[in-house]
mmCIF file of the N, C-alpha and C atoms, coordinates in Angstrom:
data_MODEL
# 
_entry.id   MODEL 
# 
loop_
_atom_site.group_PDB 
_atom_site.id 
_atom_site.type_symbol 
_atom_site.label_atom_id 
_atom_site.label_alt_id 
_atom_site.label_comp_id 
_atom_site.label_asym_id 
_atom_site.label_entity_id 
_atom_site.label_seq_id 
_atom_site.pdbx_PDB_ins_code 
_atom_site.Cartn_x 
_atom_site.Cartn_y 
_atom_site.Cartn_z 
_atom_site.occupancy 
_atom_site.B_iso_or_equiv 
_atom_site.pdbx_formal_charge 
_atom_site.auth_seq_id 
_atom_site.auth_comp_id 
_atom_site.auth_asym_id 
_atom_site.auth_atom_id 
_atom_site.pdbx_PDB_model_num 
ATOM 1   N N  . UNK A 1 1  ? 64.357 131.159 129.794 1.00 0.00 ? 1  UNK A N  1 
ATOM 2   C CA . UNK A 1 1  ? 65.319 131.994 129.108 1.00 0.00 ? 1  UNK A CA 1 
ATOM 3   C C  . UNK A 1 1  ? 64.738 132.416 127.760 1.00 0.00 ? 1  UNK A C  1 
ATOM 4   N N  . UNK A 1 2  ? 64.382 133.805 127.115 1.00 0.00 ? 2  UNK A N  1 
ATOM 5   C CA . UNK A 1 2  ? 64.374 134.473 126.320 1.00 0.00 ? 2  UNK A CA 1 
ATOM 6   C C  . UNK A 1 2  ? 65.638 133.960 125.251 1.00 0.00 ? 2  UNK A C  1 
ATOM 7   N N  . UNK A 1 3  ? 64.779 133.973 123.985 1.00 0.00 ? 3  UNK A N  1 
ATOM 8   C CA . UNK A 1 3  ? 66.313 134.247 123.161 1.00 0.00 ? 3  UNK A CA 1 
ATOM 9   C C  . UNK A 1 3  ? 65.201 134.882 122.075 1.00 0.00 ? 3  UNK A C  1 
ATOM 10  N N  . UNK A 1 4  ? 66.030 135.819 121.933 1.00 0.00 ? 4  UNK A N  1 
ATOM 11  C CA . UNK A 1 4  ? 65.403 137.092 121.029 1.00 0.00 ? 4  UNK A CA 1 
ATOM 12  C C  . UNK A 1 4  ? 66.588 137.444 120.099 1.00 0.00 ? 4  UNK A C  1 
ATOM 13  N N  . UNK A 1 5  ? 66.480 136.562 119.021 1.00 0.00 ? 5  UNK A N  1 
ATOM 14  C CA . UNK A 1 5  ? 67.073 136.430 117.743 1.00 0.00 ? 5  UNK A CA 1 
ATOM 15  C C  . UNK A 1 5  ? 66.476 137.307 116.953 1.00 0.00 ? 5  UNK A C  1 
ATOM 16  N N  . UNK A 1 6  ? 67.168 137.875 116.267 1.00 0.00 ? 6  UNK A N  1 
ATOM 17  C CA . UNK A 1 6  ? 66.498 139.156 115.067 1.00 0.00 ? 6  UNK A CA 1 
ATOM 18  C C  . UNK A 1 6  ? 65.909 137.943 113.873 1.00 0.00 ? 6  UNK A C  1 
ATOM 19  N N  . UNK A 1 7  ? 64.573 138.409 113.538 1.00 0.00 ? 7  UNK A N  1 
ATOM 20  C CA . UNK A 1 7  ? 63.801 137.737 113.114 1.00 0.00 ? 7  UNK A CA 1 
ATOM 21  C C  . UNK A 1 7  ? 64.532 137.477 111.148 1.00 0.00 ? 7  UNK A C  1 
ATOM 22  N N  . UNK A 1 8  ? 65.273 138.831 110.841 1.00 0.00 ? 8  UNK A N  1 
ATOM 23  C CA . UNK A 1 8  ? 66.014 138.282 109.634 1.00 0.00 ? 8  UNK A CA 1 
ATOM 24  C C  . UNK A 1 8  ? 67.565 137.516 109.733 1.00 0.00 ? 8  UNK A C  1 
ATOM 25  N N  . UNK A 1 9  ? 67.655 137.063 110.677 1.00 0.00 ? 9  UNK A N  1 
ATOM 26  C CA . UNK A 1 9  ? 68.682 136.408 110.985 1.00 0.00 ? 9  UNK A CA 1 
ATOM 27  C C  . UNK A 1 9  ? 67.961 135.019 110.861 1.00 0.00 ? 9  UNK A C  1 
ATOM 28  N N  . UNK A 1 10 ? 66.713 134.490 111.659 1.00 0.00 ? 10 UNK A N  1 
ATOM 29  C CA . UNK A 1 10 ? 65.879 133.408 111.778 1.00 0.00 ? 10 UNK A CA 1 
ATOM 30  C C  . UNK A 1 10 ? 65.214 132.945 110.015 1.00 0.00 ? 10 UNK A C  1 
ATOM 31  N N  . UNK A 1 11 ? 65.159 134.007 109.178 1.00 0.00 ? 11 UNK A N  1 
ATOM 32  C CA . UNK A 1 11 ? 64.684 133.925 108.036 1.00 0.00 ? 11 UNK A CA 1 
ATOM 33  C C  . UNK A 1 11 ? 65.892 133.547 107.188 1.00 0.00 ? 11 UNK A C  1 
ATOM 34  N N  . UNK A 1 12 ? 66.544 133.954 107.397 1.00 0.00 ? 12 UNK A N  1 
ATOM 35  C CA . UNK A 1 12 ? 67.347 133.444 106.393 1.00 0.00 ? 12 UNK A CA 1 
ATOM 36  C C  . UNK A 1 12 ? 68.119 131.763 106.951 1.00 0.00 ? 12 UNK A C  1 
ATOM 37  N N  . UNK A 1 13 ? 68.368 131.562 108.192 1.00 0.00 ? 13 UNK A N  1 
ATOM 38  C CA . UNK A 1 13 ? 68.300 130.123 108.479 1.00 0.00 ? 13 UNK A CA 1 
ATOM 39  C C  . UNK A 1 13 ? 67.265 129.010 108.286 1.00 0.00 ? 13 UNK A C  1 
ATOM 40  N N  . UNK A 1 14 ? 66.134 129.717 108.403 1.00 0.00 ? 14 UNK A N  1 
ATOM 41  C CA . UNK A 1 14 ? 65.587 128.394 107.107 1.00 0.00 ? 14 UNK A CA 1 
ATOM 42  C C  . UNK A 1 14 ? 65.606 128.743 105.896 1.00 0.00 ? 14 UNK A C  1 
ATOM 43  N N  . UNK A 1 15 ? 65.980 129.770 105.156 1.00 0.00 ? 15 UNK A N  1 
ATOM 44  C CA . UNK A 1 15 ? 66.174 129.764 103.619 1.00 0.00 ? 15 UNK A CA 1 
ATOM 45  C C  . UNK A 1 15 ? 67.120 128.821 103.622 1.00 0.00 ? 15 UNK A C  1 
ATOM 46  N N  . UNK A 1 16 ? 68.577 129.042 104.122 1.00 0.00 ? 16 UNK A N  1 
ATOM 47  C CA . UNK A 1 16 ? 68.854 128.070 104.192 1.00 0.00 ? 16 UNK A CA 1 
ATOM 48  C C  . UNK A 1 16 ? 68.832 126.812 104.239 1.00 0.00 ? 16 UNK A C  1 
ATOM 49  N N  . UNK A 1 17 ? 68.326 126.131 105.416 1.00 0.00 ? 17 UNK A N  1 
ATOM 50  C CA . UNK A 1 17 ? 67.547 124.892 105.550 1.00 0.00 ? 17 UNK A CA 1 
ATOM 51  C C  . UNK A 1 17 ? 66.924 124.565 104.214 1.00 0.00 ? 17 UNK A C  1 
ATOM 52  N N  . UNK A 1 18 ? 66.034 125.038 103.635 1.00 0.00 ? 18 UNK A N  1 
ATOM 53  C CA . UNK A 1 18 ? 65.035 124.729 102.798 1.00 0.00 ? 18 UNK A CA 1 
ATOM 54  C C  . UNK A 1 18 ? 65.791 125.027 101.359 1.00 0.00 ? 18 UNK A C  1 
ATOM 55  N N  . UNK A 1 19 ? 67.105 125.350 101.066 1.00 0.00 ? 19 UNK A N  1 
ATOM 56  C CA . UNK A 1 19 ? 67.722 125.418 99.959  1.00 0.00 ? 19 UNK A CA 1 
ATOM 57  C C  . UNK A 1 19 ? 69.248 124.659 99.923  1.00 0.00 ? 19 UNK A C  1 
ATOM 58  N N  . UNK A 1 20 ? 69.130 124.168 101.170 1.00 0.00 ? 20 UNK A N  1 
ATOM 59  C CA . UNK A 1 20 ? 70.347 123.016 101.198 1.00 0.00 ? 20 UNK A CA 1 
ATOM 60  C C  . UNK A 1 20 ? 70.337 121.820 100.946 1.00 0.00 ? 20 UNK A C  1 
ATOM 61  N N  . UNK A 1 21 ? 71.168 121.045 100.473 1.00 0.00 ? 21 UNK A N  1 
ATOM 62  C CA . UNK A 1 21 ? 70.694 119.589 99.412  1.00 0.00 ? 21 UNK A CA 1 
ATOM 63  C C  . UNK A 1 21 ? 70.487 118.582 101.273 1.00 0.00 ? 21 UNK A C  1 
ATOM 64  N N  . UNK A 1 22 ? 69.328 118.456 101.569 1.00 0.00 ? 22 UNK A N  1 
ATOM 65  C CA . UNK A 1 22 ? 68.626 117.486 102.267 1.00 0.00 ? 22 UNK A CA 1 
ATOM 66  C C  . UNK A 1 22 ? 69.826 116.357 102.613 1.00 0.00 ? 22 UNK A C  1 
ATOM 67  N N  . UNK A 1 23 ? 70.495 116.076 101.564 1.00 0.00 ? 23 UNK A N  1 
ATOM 68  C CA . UNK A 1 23 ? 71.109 114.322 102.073 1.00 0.00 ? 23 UNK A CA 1 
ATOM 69  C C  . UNK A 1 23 ? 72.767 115.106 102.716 1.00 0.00 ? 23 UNK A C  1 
ATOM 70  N N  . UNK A 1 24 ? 73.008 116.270 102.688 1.00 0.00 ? 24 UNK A N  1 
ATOM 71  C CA . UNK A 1 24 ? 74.304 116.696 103.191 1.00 0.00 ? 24 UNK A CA 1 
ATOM 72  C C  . UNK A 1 24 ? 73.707 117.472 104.684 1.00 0.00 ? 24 UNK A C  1 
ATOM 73  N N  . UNK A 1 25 ? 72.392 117.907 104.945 1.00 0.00 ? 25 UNK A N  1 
ATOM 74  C CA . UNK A 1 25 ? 71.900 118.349 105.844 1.00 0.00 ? 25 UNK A CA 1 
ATOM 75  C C  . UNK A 1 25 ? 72.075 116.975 107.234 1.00 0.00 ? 25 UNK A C  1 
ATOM 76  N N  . UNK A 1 26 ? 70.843 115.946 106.355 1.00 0.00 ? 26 UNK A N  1 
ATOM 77  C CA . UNK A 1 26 ? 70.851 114.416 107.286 1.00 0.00 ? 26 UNK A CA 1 
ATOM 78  C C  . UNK A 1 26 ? 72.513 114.337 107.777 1.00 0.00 ? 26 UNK A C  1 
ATOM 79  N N  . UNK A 1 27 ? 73.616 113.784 107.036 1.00 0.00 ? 27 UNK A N  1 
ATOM 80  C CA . UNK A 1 27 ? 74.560 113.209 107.380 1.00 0.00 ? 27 UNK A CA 1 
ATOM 81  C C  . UNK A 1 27 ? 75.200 114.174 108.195 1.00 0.00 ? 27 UNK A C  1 
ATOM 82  N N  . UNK A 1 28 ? 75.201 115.432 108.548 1.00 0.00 ? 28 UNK A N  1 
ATOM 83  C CA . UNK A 1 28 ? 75.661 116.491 109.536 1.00 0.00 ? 28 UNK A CA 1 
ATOM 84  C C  . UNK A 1 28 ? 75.506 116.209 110.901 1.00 0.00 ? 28 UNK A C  1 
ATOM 85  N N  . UNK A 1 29 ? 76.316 116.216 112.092 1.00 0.00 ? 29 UNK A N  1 
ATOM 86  C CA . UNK A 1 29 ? 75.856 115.597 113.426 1.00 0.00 ? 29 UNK A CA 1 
ATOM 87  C C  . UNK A 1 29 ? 75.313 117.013 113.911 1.00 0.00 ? 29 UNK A C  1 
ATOM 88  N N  . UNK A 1 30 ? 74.601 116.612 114.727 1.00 0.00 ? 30 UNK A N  1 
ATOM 89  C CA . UNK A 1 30 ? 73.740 117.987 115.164 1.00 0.00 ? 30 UNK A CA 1 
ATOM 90  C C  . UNK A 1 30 ? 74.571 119.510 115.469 1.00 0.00 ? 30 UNK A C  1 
ATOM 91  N N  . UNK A 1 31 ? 75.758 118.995 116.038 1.00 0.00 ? 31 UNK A N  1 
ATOM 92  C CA . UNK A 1 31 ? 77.336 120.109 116.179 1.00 0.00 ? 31 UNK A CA 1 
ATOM 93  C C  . UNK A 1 31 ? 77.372 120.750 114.775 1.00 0.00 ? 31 UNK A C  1 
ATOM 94  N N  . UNK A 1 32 ? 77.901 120.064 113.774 1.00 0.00 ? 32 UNK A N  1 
ATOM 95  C CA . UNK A 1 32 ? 78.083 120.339 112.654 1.00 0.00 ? 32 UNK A CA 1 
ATOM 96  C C  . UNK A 1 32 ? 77.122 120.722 111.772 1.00 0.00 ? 32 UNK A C  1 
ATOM 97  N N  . UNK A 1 33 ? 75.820 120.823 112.295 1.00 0.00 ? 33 UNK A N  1 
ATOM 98  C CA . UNK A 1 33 ? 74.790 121.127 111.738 1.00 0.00 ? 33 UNK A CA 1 
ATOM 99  C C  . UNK A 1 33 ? 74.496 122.544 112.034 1.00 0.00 ? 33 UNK A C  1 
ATOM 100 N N  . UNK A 1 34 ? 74.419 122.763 113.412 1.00 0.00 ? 34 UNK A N  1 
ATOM 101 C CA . UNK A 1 34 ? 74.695 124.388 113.979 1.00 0.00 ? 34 UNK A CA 1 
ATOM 102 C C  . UNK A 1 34 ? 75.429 125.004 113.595 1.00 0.00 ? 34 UNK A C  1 
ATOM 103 N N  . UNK A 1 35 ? 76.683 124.446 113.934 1.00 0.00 ? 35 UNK A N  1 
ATOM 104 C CA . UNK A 1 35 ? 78.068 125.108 113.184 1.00 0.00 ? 35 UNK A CA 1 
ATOM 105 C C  . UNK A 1 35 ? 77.702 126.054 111.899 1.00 0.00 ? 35 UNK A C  1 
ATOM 106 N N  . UNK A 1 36 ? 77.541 124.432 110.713 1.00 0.00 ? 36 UNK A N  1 
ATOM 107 C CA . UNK A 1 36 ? 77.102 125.463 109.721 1.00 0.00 ? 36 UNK A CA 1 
ATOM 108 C C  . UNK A 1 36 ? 76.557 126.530 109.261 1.00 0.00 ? 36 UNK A C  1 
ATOM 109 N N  . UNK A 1 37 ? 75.558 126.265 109.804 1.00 0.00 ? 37 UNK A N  1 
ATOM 110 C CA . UNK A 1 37 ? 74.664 126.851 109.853 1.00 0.00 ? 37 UNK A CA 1 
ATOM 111 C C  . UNK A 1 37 ? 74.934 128.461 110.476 1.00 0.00 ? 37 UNK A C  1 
ATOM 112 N N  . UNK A 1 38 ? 75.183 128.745 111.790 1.00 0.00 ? 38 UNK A N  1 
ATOM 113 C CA . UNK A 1 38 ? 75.645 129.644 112.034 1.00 0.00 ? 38 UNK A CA 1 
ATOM 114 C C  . UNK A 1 38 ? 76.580 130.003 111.203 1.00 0.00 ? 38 UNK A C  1 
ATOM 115 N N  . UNK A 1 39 ? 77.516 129.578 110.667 1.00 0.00 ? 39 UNK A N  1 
ATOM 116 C CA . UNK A 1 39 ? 78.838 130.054 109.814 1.00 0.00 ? 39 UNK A CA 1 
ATOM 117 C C  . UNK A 1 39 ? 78.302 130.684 108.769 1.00 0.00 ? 39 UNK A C  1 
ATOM 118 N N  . UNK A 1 40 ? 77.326 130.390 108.087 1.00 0.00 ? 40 UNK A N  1 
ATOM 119 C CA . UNK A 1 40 ? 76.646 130.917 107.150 1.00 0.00 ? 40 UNK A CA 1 
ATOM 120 C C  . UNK A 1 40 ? 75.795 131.901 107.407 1.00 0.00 ? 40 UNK A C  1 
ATOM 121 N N  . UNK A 1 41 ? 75.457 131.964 108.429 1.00 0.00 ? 41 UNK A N  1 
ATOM 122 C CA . UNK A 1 41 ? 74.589 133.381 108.913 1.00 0.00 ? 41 UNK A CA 1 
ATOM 123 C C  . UNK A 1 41 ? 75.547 134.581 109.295 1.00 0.00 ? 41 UNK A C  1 
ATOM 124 N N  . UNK A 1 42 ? 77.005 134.057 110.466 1.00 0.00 ? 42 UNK A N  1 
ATOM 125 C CA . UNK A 1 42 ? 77.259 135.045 110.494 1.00 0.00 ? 42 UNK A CA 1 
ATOM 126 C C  . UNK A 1 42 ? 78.430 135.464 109.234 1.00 0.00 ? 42 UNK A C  1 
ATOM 127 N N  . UNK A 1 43 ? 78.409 134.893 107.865 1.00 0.00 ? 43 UNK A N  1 
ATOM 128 C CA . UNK A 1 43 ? 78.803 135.593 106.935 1.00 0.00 ? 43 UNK A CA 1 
ATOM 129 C C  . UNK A 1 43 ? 78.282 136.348 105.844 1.00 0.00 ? 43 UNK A C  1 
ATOM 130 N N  . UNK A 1 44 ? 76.733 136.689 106.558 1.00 0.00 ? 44 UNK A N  1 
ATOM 131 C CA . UNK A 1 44 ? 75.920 137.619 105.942 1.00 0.00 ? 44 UNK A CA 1 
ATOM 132 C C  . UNK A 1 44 ? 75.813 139.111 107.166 1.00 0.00 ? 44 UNK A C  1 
ATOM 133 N N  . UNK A 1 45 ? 75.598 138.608 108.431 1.00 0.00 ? 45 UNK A N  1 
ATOM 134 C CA . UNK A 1 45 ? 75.396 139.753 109.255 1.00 0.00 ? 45 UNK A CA 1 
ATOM 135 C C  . UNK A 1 45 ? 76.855 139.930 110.455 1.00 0.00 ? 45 UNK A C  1 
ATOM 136 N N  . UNK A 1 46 ? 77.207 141.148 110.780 1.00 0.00 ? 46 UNK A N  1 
ATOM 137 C CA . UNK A 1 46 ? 77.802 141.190 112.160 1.00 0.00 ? 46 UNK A CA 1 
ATOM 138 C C  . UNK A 1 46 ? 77.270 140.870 113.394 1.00 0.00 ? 46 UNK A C  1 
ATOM 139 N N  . UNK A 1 47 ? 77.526 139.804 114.013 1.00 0.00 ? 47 UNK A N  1 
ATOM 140 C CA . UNK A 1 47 ? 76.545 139.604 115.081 1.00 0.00 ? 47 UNK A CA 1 
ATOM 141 C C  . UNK A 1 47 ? 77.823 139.469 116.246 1.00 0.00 ? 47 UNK A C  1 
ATOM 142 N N  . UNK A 1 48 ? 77.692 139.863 117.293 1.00 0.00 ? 48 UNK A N  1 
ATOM 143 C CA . UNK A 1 48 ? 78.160 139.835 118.908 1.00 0.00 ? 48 UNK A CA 1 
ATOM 144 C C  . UNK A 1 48 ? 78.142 138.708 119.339 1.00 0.00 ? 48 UNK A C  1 
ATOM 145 N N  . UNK A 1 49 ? 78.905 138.333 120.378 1.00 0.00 ? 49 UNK A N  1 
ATOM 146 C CA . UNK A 1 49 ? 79.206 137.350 120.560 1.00 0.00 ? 49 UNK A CA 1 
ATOM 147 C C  . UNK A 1 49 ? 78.362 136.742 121.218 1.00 0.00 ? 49 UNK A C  1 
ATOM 148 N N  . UNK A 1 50 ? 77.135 137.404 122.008 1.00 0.00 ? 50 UNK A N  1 
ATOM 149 C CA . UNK A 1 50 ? 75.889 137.355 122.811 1.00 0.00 ? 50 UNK A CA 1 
ATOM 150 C C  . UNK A 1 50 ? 74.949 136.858 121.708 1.00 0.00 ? 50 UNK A C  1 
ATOM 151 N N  . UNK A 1 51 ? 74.670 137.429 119.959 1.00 0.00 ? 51 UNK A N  1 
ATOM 152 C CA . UNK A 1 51 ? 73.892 137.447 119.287 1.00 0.00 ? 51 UNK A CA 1 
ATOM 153 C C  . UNK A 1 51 ? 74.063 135.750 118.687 1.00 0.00 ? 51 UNK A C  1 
ATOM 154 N N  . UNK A 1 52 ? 75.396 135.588 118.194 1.00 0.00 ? 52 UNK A N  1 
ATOM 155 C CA . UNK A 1 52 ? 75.793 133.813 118.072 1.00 0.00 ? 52 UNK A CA 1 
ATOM 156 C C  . UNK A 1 52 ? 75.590 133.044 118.759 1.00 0.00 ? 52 UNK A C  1 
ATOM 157 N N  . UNK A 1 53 ? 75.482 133.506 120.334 1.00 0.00 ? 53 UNK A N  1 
ATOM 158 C CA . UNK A 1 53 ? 75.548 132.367 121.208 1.00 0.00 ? 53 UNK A CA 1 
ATOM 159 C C  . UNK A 1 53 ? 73.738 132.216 120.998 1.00 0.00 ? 53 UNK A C  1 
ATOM 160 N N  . UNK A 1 54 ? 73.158 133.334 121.454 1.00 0.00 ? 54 UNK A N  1 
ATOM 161 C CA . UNK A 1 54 ? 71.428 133.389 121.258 1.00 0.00 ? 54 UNK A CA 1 
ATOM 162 C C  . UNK A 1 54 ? 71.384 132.205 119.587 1.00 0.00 ? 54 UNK A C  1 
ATOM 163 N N  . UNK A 1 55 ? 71.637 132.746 119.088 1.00 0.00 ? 55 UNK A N  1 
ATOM 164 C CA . UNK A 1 55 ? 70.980 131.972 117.416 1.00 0.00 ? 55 UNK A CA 1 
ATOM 165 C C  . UNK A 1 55 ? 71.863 130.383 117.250 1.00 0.00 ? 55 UNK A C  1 
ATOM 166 N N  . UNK A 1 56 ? 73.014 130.372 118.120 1.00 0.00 ? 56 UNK A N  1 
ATOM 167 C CA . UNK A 1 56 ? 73.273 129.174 118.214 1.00 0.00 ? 56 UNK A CA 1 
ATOM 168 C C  . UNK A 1 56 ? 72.606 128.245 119.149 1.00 0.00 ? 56 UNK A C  1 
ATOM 169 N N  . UNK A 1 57 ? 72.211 128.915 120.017 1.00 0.00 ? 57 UNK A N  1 
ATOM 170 C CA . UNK A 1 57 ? 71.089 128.011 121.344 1.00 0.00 ? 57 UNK A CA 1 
ATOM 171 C C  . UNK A 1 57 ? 69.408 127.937 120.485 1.00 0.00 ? 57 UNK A C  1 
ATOM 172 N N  . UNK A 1 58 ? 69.002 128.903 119.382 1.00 0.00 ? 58 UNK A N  1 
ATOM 173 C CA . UNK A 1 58 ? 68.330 129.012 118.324 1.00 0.00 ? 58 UNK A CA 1 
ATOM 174 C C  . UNK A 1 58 ? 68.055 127.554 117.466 1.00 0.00 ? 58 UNK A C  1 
ATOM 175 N N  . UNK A 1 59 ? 69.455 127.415 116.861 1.00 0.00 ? 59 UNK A N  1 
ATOM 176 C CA . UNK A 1 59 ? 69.034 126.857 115.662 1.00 0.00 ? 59 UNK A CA 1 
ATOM 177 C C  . UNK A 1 59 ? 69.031 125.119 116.401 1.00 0.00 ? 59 UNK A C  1 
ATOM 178 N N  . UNK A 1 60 ? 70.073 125.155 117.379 1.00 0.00 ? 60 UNK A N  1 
ATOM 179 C CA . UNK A 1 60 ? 70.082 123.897 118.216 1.00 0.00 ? 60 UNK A CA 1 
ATOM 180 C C  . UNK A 1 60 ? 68.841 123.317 118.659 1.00 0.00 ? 60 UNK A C  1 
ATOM 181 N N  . UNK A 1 61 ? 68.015 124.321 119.114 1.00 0.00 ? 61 UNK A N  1 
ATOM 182 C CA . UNK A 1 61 ? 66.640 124.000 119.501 1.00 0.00 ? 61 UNK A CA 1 
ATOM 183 C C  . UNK A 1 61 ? 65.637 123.674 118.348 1.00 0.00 ? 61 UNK A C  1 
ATOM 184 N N  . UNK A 1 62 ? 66.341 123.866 117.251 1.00 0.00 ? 62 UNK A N  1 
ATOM 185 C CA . UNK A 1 62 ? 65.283 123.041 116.116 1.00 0.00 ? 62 UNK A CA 1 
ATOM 186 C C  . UNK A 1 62 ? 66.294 122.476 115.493 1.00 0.00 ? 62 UNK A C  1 
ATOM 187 N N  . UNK A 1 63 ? 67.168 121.724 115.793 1.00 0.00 ? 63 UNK A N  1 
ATOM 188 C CA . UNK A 1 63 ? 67.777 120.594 114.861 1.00 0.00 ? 63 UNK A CA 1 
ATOM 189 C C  . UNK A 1 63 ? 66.801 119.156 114.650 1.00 0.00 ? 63 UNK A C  1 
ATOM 190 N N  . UNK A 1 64 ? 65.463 119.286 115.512 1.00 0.00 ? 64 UNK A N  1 
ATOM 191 C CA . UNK A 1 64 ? 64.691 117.734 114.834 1.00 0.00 ? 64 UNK A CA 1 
ATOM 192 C C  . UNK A 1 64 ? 63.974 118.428 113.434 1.00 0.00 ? 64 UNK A C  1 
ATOM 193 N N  . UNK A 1 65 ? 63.753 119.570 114.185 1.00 0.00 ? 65 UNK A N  1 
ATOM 194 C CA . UNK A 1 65 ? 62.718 120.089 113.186 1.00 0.00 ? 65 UNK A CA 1 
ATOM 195 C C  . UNK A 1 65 ? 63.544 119.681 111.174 1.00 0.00 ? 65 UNK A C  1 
ATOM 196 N N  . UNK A 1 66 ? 64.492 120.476 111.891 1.00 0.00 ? 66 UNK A N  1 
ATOM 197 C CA . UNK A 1 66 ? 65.686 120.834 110.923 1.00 0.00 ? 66 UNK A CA 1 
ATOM 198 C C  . UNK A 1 66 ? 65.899 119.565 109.648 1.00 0.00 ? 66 UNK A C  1 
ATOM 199 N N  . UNK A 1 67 ? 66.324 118.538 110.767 1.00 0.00 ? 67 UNK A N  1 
ATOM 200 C CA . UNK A 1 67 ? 66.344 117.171 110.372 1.00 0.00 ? 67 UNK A CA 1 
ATOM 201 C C  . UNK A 1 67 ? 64.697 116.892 109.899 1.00 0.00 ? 67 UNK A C  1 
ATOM 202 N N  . UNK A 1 68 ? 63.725 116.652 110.250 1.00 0.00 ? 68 UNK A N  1 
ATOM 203 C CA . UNK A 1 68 ? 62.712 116.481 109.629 1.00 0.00 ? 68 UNK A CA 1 
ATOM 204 C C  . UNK A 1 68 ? 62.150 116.963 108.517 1.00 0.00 ? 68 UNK A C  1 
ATOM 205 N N  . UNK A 1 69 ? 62.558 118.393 108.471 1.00 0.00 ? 69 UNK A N  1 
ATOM 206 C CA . UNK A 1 69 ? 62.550 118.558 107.043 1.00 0.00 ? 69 UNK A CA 1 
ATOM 207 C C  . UNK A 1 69 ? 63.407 118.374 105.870 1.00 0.00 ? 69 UNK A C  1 
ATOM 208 N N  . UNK A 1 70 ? 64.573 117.773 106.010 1.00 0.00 ? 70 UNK A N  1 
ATOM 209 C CA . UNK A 1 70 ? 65.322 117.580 105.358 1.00 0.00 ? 70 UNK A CA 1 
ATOM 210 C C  . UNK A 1 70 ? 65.390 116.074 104.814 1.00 0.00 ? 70 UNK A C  1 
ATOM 211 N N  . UNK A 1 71 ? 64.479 114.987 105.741 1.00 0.00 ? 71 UNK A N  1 
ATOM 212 C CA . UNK A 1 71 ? 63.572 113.661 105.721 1.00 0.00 ? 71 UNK A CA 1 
ATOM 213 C C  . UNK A 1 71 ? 63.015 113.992 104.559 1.00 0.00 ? 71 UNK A C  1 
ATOM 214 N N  . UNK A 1 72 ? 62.062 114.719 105.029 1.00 0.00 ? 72 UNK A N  1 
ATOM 215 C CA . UNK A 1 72 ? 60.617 115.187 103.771 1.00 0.00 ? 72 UNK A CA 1 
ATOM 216 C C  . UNK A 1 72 ? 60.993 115.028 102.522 1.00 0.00 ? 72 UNK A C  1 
ATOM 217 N N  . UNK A 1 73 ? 61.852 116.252 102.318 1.00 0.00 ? 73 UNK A N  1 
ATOM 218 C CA . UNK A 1 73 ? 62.354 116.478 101.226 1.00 0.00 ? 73 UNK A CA 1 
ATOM 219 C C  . UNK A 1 73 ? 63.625 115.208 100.164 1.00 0.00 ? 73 UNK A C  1 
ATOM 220 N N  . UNK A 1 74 ? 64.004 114.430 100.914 1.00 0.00 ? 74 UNK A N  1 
ATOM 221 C CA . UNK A 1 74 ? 64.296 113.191 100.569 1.00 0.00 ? 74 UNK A CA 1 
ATOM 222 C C  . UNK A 1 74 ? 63.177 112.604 100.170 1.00 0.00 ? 74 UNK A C  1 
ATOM 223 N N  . UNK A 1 75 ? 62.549 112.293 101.162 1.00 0.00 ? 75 UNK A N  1 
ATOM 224 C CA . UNK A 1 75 ? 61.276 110.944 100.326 1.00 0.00 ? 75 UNK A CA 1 
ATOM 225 C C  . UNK A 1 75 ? 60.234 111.776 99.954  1.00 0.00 ? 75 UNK A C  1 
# 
């Protein structure tokens, strides 16, 4: 399966990531981690309900990553 997320939609979810306080990122369960995450994306762009589901199957697929950098940046 393709998921062909618009690449400034993907950019600004790790701005995110990488400008969110690390120890509120960790304690997020992986649900609530997407969630956010999406919630915050789609209150920058209009996206379809096809385009959320894509960037939510997206960001899900890097929640270790997600979490690992948010490790880093702790220790």
């Amino acid at each position: 399966m393709t998921m062909n997320v618009d690449i400034k939609m993907i950019r600004m979810m790790w701005t995110l990531v990488e400008n969110s306080n690390p120890y509120f990122l960790l304690k997020l369960s992986d649900h609530e981690l997407r969630q956010k995450l999406l919630y915050e994306i789609e209150k920058a762009f209009s996206l379809s309900t096809d385009d959320s589901q894509k960037l939510a199957q997206y960001i899900g697929s890097r929640t270790v990553l997600i979490r690992e950098l948010a490790y880093y940046k702790v220790n």
